[in-house]
C-alpha positions as CSV (number, residue, x, y, z in Angstrom):
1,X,35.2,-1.1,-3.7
2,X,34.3,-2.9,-0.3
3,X,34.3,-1.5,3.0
4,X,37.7,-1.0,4.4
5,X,37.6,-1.4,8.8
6,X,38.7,1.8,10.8
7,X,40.9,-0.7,12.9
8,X,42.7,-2.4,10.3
9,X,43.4,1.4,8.1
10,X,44.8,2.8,11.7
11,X,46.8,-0.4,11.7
12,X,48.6,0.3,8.6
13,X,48.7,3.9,8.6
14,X,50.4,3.8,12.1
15,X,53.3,1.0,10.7
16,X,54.6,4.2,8.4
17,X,54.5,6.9,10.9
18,X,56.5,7.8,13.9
19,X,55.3,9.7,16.9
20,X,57.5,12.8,18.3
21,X,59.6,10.7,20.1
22,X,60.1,8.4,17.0
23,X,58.1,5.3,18.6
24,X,55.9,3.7,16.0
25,X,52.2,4.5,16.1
26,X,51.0,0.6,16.1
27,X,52.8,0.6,19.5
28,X,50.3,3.5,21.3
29,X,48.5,2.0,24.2
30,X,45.1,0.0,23.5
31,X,42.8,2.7,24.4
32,X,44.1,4.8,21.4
33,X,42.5,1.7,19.0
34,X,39.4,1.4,20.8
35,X,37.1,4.1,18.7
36,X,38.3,1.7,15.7
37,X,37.4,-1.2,16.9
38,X,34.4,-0.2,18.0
39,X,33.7,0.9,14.7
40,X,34.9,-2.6,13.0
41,X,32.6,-4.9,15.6
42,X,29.7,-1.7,15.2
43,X,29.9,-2.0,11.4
44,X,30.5,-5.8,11.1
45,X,26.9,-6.4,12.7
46,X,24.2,-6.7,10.3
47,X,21.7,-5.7,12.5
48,X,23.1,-2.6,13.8
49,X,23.6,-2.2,10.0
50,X,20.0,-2.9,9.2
51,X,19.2,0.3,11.8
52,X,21.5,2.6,10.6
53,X,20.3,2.2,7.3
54,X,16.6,2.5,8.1
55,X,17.1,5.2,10.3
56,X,19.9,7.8,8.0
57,X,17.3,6.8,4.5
58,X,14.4,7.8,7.1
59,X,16.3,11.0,7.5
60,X,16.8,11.2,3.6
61,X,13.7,11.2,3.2
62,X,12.1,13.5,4.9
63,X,14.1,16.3,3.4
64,X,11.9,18.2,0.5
65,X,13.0,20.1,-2.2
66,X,10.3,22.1,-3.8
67,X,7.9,19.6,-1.8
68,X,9.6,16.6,-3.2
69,X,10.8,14.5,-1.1
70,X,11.8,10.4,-1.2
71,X,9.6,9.5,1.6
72,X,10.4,6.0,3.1
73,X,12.6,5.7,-0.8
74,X,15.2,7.0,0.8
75,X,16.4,4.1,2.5
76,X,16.4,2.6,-1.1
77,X,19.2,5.3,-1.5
78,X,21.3,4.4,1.3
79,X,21.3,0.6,1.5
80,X,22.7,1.1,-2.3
81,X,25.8,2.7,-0.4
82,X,26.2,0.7,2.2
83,X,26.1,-2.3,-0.6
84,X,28.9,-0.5,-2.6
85,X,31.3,-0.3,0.9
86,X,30.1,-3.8,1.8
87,X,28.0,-3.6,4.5
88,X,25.5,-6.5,4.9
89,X,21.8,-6.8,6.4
90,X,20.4,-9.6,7.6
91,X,20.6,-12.6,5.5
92,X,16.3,-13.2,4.2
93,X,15.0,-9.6,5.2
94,X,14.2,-8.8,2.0
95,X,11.9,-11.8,1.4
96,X,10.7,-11.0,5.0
97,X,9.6,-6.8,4.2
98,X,8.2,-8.3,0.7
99,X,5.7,-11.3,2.5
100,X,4.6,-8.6,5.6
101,X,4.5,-5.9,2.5
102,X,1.8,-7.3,0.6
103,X,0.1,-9.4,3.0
104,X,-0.6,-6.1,4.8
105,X,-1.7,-5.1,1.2
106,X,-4.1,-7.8,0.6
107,X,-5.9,-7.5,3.7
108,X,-6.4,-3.7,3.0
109,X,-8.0,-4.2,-0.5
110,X,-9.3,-7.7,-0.3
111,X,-13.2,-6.1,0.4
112,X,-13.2,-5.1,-3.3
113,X,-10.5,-6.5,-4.8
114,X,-12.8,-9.4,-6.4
115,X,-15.6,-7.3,-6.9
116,X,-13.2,-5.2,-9.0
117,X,-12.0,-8.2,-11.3
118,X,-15.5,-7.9,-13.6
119,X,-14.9,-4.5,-14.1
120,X,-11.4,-3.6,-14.5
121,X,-9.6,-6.9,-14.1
122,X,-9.7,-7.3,-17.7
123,X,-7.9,-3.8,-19.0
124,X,-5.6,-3.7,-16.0
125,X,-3.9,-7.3,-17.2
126,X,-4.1,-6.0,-20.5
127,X,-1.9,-3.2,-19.3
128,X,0.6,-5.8,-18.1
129,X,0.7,-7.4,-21.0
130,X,1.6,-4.3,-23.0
131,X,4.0,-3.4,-20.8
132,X,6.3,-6.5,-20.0
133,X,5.4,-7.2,-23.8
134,X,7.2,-3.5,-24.9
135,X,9.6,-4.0,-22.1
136,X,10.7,-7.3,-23.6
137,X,11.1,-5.7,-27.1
138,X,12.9,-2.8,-25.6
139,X,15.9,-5.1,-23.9
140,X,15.7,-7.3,-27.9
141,X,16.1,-4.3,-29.8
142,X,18.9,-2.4,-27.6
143,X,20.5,-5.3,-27.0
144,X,21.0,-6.6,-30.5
145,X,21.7,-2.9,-31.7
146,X,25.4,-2.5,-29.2
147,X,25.9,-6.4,-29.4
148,X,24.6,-7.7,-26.5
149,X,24.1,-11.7,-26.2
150,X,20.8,-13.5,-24.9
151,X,22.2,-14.3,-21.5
152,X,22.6,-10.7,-21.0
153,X,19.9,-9.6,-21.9
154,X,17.8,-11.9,-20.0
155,X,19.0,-10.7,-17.0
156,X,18.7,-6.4,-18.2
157,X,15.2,-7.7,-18.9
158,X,14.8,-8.9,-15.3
159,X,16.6,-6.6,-13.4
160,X,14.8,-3.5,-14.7
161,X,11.4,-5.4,-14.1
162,X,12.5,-6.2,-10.6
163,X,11.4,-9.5,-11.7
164,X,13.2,-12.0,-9.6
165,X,10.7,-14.9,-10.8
166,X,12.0,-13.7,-14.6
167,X,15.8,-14.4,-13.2
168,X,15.4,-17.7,-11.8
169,X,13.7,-18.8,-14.8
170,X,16.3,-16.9,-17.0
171,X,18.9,-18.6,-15.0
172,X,17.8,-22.2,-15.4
173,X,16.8,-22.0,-19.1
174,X,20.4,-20.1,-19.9
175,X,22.1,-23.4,-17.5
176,X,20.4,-26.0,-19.3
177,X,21.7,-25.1,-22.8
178,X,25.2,-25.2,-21.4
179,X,25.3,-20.9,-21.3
180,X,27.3,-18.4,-18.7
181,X,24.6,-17.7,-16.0
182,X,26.5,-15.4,-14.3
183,X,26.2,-13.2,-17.7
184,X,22.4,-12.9,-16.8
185,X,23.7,-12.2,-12.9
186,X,25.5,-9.4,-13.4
187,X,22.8,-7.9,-16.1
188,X,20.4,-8.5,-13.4
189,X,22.6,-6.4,-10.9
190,X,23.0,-3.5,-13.3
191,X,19.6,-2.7,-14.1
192,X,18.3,-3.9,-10.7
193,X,18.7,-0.5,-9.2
194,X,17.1,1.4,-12.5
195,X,14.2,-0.9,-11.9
196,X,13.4,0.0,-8.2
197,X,14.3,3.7,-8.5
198,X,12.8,4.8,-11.9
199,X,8.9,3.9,-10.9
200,X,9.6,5.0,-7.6
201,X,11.0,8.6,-9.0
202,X,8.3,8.3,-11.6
203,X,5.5,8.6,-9.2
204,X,6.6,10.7,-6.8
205,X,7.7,13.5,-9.7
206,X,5.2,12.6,-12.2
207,X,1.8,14.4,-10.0
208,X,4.2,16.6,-9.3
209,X,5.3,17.9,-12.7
210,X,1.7,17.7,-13.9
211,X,0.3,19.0,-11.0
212,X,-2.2,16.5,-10.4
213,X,-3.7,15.8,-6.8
214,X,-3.5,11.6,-6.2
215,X,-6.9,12.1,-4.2
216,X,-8.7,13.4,-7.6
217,X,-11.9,11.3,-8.6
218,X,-13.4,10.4,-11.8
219,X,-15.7,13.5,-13.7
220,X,-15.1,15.6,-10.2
221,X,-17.2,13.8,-8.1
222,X,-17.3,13.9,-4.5
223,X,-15.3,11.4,-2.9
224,X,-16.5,9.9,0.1
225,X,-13.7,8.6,1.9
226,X,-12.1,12.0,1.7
227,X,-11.4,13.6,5.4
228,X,-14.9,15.6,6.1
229,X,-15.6,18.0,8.9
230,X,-18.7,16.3,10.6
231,X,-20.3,18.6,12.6
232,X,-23.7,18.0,14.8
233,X,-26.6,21.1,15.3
234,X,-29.6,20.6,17.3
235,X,-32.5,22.1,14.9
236,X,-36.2,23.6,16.0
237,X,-38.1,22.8,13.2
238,X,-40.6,25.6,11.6
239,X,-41.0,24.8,8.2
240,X,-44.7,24.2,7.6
241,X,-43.8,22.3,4.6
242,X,-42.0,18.9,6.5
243,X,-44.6,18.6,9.2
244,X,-46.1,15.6,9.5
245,X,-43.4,13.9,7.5
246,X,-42.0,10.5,8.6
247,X,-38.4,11.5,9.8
248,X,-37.0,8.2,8.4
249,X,-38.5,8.3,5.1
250,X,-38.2,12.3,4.4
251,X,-34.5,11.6,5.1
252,X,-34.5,8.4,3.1
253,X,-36.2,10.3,0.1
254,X,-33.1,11.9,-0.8
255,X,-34.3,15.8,0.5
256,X,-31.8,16.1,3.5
257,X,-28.3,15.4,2.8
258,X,-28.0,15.1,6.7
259,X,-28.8,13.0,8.8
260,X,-31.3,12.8,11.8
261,X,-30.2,10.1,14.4
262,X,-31.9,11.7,17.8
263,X,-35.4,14.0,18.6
264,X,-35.6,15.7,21.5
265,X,-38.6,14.8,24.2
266,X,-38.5,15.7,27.2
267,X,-35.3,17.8,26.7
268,X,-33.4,15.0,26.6
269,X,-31.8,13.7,22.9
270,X,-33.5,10.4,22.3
271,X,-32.4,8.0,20.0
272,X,-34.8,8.0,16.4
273,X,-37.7,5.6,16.3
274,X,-39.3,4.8,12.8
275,X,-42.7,6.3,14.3
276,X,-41.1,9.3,14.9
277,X,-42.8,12.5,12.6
278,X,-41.7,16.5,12.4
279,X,-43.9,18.5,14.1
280,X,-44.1,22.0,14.7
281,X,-41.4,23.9,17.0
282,X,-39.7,20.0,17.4
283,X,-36.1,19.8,17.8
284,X,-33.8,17.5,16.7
285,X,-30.4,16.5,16.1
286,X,-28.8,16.8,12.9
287,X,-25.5,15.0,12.0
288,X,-23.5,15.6,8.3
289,X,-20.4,17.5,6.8
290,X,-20.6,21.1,7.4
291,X,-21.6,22.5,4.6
292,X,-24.1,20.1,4.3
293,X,-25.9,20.6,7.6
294,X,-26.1,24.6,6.9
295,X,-27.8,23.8,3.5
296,X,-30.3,21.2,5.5
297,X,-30.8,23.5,8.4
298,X,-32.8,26.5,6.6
299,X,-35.0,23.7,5.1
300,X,-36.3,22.6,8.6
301,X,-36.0,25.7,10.2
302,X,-33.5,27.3,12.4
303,X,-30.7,26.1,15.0
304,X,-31.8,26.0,18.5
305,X,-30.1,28.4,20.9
306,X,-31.2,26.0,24.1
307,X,-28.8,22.6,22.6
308,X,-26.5,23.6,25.3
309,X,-29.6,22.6,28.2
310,X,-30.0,19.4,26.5
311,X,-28.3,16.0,27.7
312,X,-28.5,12.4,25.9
313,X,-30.0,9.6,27.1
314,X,-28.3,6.7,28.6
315,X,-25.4,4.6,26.8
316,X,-27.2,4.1,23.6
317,X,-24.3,4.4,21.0
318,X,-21.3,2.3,20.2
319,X,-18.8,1.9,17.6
320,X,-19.3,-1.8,15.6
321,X,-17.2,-3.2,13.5
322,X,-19.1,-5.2,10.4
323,X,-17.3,-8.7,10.0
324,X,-20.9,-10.4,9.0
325,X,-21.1,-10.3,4.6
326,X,-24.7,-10.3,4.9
327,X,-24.8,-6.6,5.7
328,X,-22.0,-5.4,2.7
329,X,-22.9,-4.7,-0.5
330,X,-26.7,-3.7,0.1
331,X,-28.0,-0.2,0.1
332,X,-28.5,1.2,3.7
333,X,-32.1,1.9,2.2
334,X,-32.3,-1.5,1.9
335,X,-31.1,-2.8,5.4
336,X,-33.7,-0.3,6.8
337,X,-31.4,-0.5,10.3
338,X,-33.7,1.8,12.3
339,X,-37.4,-0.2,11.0
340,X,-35.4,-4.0,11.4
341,X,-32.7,-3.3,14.1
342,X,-33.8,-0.2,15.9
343,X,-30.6,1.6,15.3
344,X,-29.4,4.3,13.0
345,X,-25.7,4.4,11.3
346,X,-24.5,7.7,11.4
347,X,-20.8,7.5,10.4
348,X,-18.7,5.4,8.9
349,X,-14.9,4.9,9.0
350,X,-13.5,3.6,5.9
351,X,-10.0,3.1,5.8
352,X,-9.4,5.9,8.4
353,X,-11.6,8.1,6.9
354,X,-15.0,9.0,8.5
355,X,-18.1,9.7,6.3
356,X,-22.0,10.6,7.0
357,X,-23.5,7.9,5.0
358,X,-26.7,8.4,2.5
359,X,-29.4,5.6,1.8
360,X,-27.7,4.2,-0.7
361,X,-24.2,3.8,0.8
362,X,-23.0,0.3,1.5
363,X,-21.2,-1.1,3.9
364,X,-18.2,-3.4,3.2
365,X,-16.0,-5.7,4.8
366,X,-14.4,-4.3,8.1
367,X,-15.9,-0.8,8.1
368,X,-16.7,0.7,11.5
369,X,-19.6,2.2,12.0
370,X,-21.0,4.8,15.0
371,X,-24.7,3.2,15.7
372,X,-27.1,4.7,17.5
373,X,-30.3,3.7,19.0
374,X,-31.3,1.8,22.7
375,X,-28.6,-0.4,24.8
376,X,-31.1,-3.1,23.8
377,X,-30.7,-2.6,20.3
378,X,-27.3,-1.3,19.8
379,X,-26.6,-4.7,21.4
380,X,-28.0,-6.6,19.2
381,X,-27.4,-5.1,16.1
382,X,-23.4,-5.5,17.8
383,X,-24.3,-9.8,17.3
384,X,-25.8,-8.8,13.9
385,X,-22.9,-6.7,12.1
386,X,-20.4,-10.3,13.7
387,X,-18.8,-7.2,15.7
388,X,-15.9,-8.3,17.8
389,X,-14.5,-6.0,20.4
390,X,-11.2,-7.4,20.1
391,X,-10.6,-6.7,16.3
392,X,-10.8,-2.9,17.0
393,X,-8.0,-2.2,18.2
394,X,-5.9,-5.5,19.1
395,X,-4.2,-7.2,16.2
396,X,-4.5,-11.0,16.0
397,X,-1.0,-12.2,15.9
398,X,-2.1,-15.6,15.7
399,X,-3.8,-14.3,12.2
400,X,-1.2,-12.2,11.3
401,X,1.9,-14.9,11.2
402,X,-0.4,-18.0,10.8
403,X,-1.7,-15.6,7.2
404,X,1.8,-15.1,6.2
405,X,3.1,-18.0,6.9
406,X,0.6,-19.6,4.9
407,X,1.4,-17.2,1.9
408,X,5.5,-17.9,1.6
409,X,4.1,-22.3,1.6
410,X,1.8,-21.1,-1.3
411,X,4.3,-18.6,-2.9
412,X,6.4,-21.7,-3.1
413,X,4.1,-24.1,-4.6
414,X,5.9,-24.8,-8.1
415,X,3.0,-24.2,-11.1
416,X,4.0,-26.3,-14.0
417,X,3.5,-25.2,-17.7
418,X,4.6,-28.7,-19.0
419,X,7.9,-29.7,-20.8
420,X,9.1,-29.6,-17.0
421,X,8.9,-25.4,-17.0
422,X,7.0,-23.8,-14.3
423,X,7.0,-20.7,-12.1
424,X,5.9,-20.5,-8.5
425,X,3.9,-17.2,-6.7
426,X,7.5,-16.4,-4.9
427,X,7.4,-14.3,-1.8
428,X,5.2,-11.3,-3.2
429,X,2.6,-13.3,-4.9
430,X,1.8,-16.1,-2.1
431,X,1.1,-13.5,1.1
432,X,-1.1,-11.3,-1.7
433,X,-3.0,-14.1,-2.9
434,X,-4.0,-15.6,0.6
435,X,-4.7,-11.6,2.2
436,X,-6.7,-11.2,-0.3
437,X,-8.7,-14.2,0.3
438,X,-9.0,-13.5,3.7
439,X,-9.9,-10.0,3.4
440,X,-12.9,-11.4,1.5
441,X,-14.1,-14.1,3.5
442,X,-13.3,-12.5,6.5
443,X,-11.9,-15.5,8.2
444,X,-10.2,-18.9,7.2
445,X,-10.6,-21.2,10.4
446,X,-8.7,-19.2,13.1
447,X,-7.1,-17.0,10.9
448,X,-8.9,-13.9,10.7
449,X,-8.5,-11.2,7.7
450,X,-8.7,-8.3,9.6
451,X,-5.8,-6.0,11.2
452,X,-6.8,-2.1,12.7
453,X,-5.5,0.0,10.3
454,X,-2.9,1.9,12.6
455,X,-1.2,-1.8,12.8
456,X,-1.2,-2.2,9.5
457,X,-0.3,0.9,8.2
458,X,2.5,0.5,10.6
459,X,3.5,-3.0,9.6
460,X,3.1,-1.5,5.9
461,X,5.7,1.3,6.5
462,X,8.1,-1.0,8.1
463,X,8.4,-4.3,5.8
464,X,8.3,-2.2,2.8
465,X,11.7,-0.5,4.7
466,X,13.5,-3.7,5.7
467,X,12.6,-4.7,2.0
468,X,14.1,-1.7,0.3
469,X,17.4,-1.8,2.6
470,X,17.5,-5.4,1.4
471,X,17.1,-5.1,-1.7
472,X,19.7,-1.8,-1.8
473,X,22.2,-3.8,-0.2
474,X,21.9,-6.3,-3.0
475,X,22.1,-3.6,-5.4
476,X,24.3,-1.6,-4.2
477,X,27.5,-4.2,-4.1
478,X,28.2,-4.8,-7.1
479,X,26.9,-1.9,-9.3
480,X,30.2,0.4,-9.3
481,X,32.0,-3.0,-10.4
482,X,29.9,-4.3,-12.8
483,X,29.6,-0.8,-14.5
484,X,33.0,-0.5,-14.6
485,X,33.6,-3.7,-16.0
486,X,30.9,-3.7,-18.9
487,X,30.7,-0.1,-19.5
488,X,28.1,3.0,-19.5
489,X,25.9,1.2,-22.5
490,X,24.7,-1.6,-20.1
491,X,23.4,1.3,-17.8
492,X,21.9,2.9,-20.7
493,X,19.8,-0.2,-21.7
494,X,18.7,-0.7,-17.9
495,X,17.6,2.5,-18.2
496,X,15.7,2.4,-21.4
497,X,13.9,-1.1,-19.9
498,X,12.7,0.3,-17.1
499,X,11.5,4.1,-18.3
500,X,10.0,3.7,-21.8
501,X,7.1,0.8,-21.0
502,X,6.0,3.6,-17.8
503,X,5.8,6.0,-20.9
504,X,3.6,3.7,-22.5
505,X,1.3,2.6,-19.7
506,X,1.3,6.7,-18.5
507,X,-0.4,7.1,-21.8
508,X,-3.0,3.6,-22.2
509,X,-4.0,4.3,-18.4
510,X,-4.5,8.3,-18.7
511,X,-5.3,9.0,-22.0
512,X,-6.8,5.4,-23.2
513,X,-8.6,4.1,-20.4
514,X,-9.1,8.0,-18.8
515,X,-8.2,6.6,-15.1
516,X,-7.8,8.7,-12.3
517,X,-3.7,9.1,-11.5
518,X,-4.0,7.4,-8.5
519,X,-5.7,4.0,-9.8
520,X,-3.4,4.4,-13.3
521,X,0.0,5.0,-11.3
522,X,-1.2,1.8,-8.8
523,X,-1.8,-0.2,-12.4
524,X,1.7,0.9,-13.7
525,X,3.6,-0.2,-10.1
526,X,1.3,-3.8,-10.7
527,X,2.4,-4.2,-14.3
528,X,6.2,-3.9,-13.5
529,X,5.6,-5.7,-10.3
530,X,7.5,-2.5,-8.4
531,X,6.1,-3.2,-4.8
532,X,8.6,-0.2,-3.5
533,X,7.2,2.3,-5.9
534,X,3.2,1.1,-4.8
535,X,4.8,2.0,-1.2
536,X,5.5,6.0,-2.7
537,X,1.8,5.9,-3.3
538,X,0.1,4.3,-0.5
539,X,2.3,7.1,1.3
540,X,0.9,10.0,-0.3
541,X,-2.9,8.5,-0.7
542,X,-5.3,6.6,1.2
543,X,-7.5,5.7,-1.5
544,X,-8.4,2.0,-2.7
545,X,-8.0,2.2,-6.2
546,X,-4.7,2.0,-6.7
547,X,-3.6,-0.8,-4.5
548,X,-6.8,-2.3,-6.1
549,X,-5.0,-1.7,-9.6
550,X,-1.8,-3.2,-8.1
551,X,-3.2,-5.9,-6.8
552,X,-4.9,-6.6,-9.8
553,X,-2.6,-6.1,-12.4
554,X,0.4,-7.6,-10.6
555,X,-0.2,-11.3,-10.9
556,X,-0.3,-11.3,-14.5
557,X,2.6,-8.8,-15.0
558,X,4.5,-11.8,-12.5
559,X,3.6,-15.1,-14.6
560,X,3.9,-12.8,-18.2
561,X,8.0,-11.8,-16.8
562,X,8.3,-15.9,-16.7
563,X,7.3,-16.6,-19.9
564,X,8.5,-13.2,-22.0
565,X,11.9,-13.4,-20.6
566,X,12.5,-16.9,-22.2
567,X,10.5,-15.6,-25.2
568,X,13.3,-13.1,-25.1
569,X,16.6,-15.3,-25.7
570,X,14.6,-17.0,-28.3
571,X,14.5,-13.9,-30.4
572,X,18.6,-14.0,-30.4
């Protein structure tokens, strides 16, 4: 069924009816066609299209049931109608959402991805391979039972994957032994839409159903890039017991889970010197979560009632951004910032999180951090931590586009594996590969791996929407004619691909490797290479781990879809 224009219906209904005088309808005056052919020039553009779309699965989604909702999925939902009527997008905006998708991705995991690869890499492509592995058994052993030929099933096999580096290889292996490629075309189309909306529904319903919170951490310890209340209490101290202390090393020793950044002299709040000591009936200035700060307060003493009378002195604190490597990965016990730099960090913003750091926190890659300590030494320390003022708040577009471009050139980069077979990185695995680079290194000549996370969150949102309305679209136009032409057993088998290997890596990643749901759901998008269903998660999350896991897990899943799905019409 394709989209039928208002103007051209009115047309033809008119030609068989008579008004009340008996003058036929196609002869009314022009202005009683106009609201059709308004709506045929309207409908015929593919970026008005594009909009509508974005905006009516928008509107989808926010609609809960039972606090469920589709979230930005929804658009998923309505480009697959506007495919069945035959309404097009723009021609390339799904490759366009995917490269600004993960690139966007990359740069927000590429701190730790790396660091992550000696620790987890390992299990997480073992995942994949036990997934695309029973996914590949599940399209053999369906297909032979109802009859099913290779060429379909190649394309079942890549559809429900969402692999679309399986169907080209699927299509040229099935071409050069003389097969029907658009068998493995229209298998591709039918499980397709399976593919994108089973892992998306599975983790949105999944924490759901087992009423599991995606922020949970491993053995129920404290996360700290959780939202904190961080509240600030000027303190008199009394407590015999911590006089004469060093302030520096009595809060280094682990017996404050504050933090001390000022004393008072003089009445006025004075940044923290390493000389400085307790003494009796001193007051000073006591930064940490709020819970925290009343357990710390009764072991100096008592909260001062004269805080209000107090004022700070000069311009002495600053929020720095730390782009130099030198300073990540070592315990803030070990930087010694106050004794070395004459500053003291007292918060750090992690992803748009803010946390009181302890001595052994360490800074990574792009975190921003509140310093304080004199305009002398805040300065300094700014040259120290690389901080650029710019990189705050301003995205680079230079970076941005030059990063991406330089993804799709390597996405296209053909990778042989001999006997004139290969694969390429495609439009997901090129932009990933390079942001995560740069998100580790920091910089690559001119192009910078850093964007403020309110553009990129943004960006995020809004490629992963132009690629779902793409990629819907596509779907969506020939799915009611394909199903009616091979029948209700080709969508059972699309169905079966795409459901019973997230079964199987539900169970390896919970009850086998005992991962938090967040990081196991992020390994399960990366081993069926679902970007749209990572998207349902970064939207209900903001923790690393399972865009880590995604990011991780993913390339493998990508070159295994290759190989398996040839594997696959060599089991025929």
């Amino acid at each position: 069924m394709h989209y039928n224009p208002p103007f051209a219906r009115a047309q033809r209904k008119s030609e068989a009816v008579l008004d009340k005088k008996g003058i036929p309808m196609y002869n009314q005056p022009f202005f009683f066609y106009l609201p059709f052919l308004f709506m045929d020039v309207v409908f015929a553009n593919p970026t008005f299209v594009l909009f509508a779309v974005l905006c009516l699965g928008m509107a989808l989604g926010h609609i809960s049931v039972k606090g469920v909702s589709l979230g930005n999925s929804g658009v998923l939902f309505i480009a697959l109608a506007a495919g069945h009527f035959g309404l097009k997008v723009p021609e390339g905006i799904m490759g366009i959402g995917t490269a600004l998708f993960v690139y966007c991705v990359g740069l927000g995991v590429g701190n730790r991805f790396f660091s992550s690869l000696g620790k987890k890499g390992s299990i997480f492509m073992l995942l994949s391979l036990l997934m695309a592995s029973s996914a590949m058994l599940v399209a053999w052993g369906s297909c032979k039972l109802f009859g099913i030929g290779p060429e379909m099933a190649a394309g079942l096999f890549s559809g429900a994957n969402t692999s679309t580096p399986a169907l080209a290889a699927a299509v040229e292996s099935v071409v050069e032994n003389g097969g029907d490629s658009a068998l493995v075309n229209i298998g591709y189309g039918v499980a397709y839409p399976f593919g994108v909306i089973s892992v998306v529904l599975f983790v949105q319903l999944l924490p759901r159903l087992l009423k599991k919170d995606l922020n949970e951490t491993p053995e129920g310890k404290a996360d700290e890039k959780a939202p904190t209340d961080i509240i600030k209490r000027v303190v008199r101290v009394t407590n015999p017991e911590v006089l004469g202390w060093n302030i520096t090393t009595y809060v280094e020793s682990g017996a404050l889970k504050c933090l001390i950044p000022r004393v008072v002299k003089e009445e006025v709040l004075m940044p923290l010197s390493a000389e400085d000591v307790f003494s009796l009936e001193q007051e000073v200035l006591m930064v940490g979560e709020r819970a925290s700060v009343e357990h710390d307060v009764g072991l100096l003493g008592h909260v001062s009632h004269s805080h209000h009378l107090l004022r700070s002195y000069g311009d002495e604190s600053a929020e720095l951004i730390v782009l130099n490597a030198s300073l990540c990965g070592c315990p803030l016990r070990r930087l010694r910032t106050l004794e070395n730099h004459g500053v003291s960090i007292t918060r750090v913003t992690r992803l748009g999180h803010t946390f009181v750091p302890t001595a052994d926190t360490e800074l990574v890659r792009n975190d921003v951090v509140r310093v304080v300590g004199s305009a002398t030494a805040v300065r300094d320390f700014s040259a120290t931590c690389g901080h650029r003022s710019s990189a705050l708040n301003v995205t680079d577009i230079l970076s941005l586009t030059g990063g991406v471009a330089l993804g799709i050139l390597l996405g296209n980069v053909e990778i042989s594996l001999g006997e004139g077979k290969g694969f390429s990185l495609g439009m997901a695995g090129g932009p990933l590969l390079v942001a995560l680079i740069l998100g580790h290194f920091g910089k690559l000549g001119p192009i910078a791996g850093y964007i403020p996370r309110p553009s990129r969150v943004l960006l995020m949102d809004f490629a992963l929407m132009l690629f779902l309305a793409g990629a819907g679209v596509t779907g969506g136009e020939k799915l009611v004619q394909t199903v009616m032409e091979q029948g209700l057993v080709m969508l059972f088998i699309g169905a079966l691909i795409s459901t019973l290997p997230l079964a199987l890596g539900y169970y390896v990643t919970r009850k086998l490797m005992r991962l938090p749901l967040a990081e196991a759901l992020g390994a399960i998008c990366g081993s069926v290479t679902s970007t749209p269903a990572l998207g349902a998660i970064t939207a209900k999350t903001e923790r690393q781990e399972p865009v880590i896991a995604y990011a991780t897990a993913y390339p493998a899943a990508m070159i295994l879809m290759t190989v398996l799905v040839e594997v696959l019409m060599g089991l025929f």
